[in-house]
C-alpha positions in Angstrom: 73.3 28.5 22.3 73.3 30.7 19.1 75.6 28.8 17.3 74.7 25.7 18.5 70.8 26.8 17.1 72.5 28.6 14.0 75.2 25.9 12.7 73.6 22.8 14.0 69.7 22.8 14.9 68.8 25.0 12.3 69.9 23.5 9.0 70.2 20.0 10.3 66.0 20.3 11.3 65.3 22.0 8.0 67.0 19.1 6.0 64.7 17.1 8.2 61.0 19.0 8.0 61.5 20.6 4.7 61.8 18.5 1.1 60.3 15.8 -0.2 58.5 12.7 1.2 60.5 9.8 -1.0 62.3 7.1 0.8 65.6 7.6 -0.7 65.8 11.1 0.7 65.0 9.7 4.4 68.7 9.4 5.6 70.6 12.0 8.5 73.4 12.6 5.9 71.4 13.6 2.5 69.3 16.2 5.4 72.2 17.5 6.8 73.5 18.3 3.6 70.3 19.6 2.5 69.8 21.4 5.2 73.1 23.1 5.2 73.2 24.1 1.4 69.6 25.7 1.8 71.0 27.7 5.0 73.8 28.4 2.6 71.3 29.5 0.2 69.6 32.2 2.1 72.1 33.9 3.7 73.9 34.5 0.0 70.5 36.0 -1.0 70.7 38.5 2.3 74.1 39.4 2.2 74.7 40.1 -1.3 72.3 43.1 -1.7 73.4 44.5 1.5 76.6 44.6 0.7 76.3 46.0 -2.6 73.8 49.0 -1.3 74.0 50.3 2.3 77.2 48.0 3.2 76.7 48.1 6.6 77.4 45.0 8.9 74.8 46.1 11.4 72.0 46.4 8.8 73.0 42.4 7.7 73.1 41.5 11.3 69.9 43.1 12.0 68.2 40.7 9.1 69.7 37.5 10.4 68.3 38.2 13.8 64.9 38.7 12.5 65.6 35.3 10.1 66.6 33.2 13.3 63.7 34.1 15.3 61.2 33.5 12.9 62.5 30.4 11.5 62.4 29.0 15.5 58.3 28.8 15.7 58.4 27.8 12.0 60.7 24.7 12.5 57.9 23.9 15.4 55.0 24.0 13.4 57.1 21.8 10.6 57.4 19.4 13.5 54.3 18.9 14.7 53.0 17.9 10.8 56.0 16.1 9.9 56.5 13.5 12.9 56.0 11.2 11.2 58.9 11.4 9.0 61.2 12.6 11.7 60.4 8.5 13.8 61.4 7.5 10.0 64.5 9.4 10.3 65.4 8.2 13.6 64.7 4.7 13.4 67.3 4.6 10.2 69.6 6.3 12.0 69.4 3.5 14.7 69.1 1.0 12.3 72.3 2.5 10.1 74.5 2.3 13.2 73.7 -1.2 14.2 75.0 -2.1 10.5 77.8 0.2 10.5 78.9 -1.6 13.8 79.6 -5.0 11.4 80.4 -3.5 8.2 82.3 -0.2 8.7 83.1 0.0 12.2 86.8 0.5 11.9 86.7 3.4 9.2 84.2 4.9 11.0 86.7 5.1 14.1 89.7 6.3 11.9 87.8 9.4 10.9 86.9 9.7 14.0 90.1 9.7 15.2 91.4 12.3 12.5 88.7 14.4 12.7 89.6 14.7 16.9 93.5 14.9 15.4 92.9 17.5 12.9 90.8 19.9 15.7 93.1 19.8 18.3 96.9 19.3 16.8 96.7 21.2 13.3 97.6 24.6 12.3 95.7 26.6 10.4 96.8 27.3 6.6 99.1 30.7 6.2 97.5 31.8 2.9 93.8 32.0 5.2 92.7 35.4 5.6 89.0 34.6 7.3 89.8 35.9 11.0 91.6 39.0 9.4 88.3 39.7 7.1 86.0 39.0 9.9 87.8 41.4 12.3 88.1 44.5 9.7 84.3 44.2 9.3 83.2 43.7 12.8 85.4 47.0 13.9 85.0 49.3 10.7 80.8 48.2 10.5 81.7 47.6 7.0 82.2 44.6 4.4 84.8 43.9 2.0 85.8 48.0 2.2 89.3 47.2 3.0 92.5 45.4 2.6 92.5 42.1 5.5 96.2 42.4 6.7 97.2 46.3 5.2 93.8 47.6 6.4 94.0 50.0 3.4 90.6 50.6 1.6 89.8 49.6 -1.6 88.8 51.8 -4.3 84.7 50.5 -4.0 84.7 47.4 -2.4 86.2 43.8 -3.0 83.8 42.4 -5.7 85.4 38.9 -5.8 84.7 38.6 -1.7 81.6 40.4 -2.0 79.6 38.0 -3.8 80.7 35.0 -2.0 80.5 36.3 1.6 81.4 33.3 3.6 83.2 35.5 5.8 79.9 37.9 6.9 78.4 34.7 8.2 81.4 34.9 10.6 81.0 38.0 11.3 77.3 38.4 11.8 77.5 35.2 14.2 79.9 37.2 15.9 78.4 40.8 16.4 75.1 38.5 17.5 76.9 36.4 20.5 79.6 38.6 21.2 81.9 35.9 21.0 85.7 36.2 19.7 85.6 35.7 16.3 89.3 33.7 16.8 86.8 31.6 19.0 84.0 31.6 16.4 86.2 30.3 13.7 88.8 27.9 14.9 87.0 26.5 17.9 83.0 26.2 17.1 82.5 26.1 13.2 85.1 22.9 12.5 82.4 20.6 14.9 79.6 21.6 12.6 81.5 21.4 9.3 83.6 18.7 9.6 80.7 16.5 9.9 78.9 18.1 7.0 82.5 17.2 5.0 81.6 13.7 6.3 78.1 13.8 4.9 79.2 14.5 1.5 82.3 11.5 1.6 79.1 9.4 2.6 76.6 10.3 -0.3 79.5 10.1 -2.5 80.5 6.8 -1.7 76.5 6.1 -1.1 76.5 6.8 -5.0 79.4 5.0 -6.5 79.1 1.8 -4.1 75.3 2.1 -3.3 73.9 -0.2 -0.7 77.8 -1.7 -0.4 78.0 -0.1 3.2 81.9 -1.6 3.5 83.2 -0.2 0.7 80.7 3.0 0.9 82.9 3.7 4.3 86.5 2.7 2.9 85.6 4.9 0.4 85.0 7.7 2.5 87.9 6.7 4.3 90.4 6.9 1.9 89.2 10.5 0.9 89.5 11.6 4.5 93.3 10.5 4.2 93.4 12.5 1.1 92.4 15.4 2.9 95.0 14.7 5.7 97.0 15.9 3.3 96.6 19.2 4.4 97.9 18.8 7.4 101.2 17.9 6.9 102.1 21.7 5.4 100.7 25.1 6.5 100.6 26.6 2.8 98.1 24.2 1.4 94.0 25.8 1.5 92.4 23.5 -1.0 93.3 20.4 0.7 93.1 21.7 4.4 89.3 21.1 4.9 90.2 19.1 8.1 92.5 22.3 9.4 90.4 25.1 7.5 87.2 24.2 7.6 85.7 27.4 7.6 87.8 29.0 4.4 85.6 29.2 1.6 88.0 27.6 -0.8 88.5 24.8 1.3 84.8 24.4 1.7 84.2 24.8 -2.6 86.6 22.3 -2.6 86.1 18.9 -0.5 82.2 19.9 0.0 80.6 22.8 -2.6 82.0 21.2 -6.2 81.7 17.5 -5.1 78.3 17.9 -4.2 77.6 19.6 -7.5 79.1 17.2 -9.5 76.8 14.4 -7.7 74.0 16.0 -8.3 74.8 16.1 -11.6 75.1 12.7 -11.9 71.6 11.9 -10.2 70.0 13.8 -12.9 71.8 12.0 -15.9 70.7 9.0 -14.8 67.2 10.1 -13.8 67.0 11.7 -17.6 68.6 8.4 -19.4 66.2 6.5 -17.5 63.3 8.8 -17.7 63.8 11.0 -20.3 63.5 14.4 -18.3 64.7 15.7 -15.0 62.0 16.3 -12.0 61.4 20.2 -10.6 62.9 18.7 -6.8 66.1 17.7 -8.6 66.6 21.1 -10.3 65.9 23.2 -7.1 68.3 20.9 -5.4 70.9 21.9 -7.7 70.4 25.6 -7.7 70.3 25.3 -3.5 74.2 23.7 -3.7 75.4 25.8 -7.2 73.9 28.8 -4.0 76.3 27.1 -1.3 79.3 26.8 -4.2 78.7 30.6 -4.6 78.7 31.8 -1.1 82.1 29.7 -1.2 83.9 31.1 -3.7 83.1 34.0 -6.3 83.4 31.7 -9.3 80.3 29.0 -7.8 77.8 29.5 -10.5 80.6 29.4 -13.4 81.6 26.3 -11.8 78.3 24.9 -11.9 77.7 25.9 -15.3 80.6 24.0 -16.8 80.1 20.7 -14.8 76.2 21.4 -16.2 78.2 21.9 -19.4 80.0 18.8 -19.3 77.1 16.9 -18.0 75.6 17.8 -21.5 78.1 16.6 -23.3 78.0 13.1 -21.6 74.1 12.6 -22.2 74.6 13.5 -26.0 77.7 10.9 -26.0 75.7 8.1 -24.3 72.6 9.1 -26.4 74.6 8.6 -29.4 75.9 5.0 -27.7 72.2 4.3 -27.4 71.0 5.0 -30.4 73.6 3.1 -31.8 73.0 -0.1 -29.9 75.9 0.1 -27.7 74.7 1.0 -24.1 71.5 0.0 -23.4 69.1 2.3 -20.8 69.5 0.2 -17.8 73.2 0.7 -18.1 75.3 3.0 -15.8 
C-alpha cells in the first residue's frame, strides 16, 4: 500500500490537483509527468542536506514519513476544490481511448506487449549498481559512505551519488515497508516508471505531430523499439529503460533530458510568439532540470547547456526574422 500511495497515487494526484487551470495542461499524461518530476523535486531537496550533514538513513526516512502523511489530508482537501477539473480529466481520458481505439489501437498494444516482455523475460544491465547501493545503506544506516560491491569506505562520501540520490528513494521506501529491496526495485518500481517512460514518448510525439493521434502513437512506437534495444545485451544502461528502469542513468536518459529538451522547446515558441516566457513555464523547467538532478549528478549542467543551446536558436531565428526570412507564425 505504501508504494502503491508513494509511486502511483501520490504524484499521479498531485499532477492532477496541483498546476494550472489551462486546457492544454488537462491530459493524464502531461499530470503524470508533472506529478512525478515535482515528487522528484522534493525528495532531492530532502535528501541532499541530509546527506551532506548528519548522513544518516534513519533521519531521511524519518522526513519522508512525516512528508507522506501530511501530503494524504492535503491531496483531500485539493480534491474537494478541484473536482471539477478532476470530471475534466476523466472525461478526456475516456474520450482519448475511444479515439486511440481507431487511430492508434495497434501501437498501443505493441508497447503493451513489450512493456509485459521487458518485465518479465529481461535481465537487468551488469554495469547497475542500484540494489548493491540500496543494501550498503539500509545495513550500515549510512548513504554513499562506502564502496557498492567492495564495501570499502570512501574517504568522505561519494559526492557524484550524493547529489543525485535516486538510490535513497529506494532505500527509504524500503526501511518504511520492510520490503526486500531486490523486491522494491526489480518487481514494483518498473509498473510505475515504465508508464511514466510512456508519458514522455506521448508528449513528445504530442509535440512534434500535435493533434495527429496516428502518427503521435507510431511515433512513440518506434522509440519504444529503440529502447528494446537494451534488451538484447546485458552491458547496455542508457538504453535499458525498459530492463532498468529504476537506474538513474537510464532514467536521465529516455525520461529526465527528453523532457528537458521539450520543455525547452515550449518556451521558444511561447517567446517567438509572445515575446517572453510565462512564470508556470519557468517553474516547470526547474521541477524536471530537479528530476534530471536526482538522476544523474550532472542534471543541472545538462539543463544549462540545452538552455544554452536553446539561446542560441532564438538569436538564430531572431536574426531569420528580422531579416524577412521566417515569419512569427513559423515553426
Amino acid at each position: 500500500m505504501t508504494i502503491i500511495y508513494e509511486f502511483g497515487v501520490l504524484p499521479f494526484a498531485a499532477g492532477i490537483l496541483l498546476g494550472s487551470g489551462d486546457e492544454e495542461e488537462i491530459s493524464i499524461h502531461r499530470m503524470y509527468i508533472k506529478g512525478y518530476c515535482l515528487l522528484f523535486t522534493i525528495f532531492l531537496f530532502m535528501a541532499v542536506p541530509v546527506i551532506f550533514t548528519v548522513n544518516k538513513l534513519s533521519v531521511l526516512v524519518f522526513i519522508w514519513k512525516i512528508f507522506l502523511i501530511v501530503t494524504l489530508p492535503v491531496l483531500f482537501l485539493l480534491y474537494y476544490k478541484r473536482k471539477k477539473r478532476i470530471r475534466i480529466v476523466i472525461k478526456r481520458f475516456y474520450e482519448n481511448i475511444q479515439y486511440a481505439k481507431k487511430k492508434s489501437g495497434i501501437s498501443i498494444l505493441f508497447m503493451i506487449m513489450i512493456f509485459m516482455i521487458s518485465v518479465t523475460f529481461s535481465m537487468p544491465s551488469q554495469k547497475d549498481d542500484t540494489p548493491e547501493i540500496v543494501n550498503i545503506s539500509i545495513e550500515t544506516d549510512t548513504m554513499y559512505q562506502y564502496q557498492p560491491y567492495t564495501q570499502i569506505p570512501y574517504d568522505g562520501i561519494n559526492r557524484d551519488k550524493a547529489v543525485s540520490p535516486a538510490e535513497m528513494l529506494y532505500a527509504v521506501t524500503g526501511m518504511i515497508t520492510g520490503l526486500d529491496s531486490l523486491t522494491i526495485i526489480h518487481v514494483a518500481i518498473p509498473f510505475f516508471f515504465i508508464p511514466f517512460f510512456y508519458a514522455v514518448c506521448w508528449l513528445a510525439g504530442r509535440y512534434f505531430f500535435r493533434d495527429r493521434i496516428e502518427r503521435v502513437g507510431l511515433f512513440a512506437l518506434f522509440v519504444v523499439i529503440f529502447y528494446t534495444a537494451g534488451l538484447s545485451r546485458e552491458t547496455m544502461l542508457a538504453v535499458g529503460i525498459l530492463n532498468n528502469s529504476w537506474n538513474g542513468v537510464a532514467l536521465a536518459v529516455a525520461c529526465g533530458v527528453p523532457l528537458v529538451c521539450i520543455q525547452m522547446f515550449h518556451m521558444l515558441d511561447y517567446f517567438i510568439e509572445n515575446g517572453n516566457v510565462t512564470a508556470d513555464q519557468i517553474i516547470k523547467m526547474v521541477f524536471m532540470a530537479s528530476a534530471l538532478q536526482l538522476m544523474i549528478s550532472k542534471g543541472y549542467f545538462v539543463t544549462l547547456v540545452i538552455l544554452m543551446c536553446g539561446v542560441i536558436i532564438l538569436i538564430y531565428k531572431k536574426g531569420l526574422q528580422n531579416a524577412g526570412f521566417v515569419r512569427k507564425r513559423d515553426k
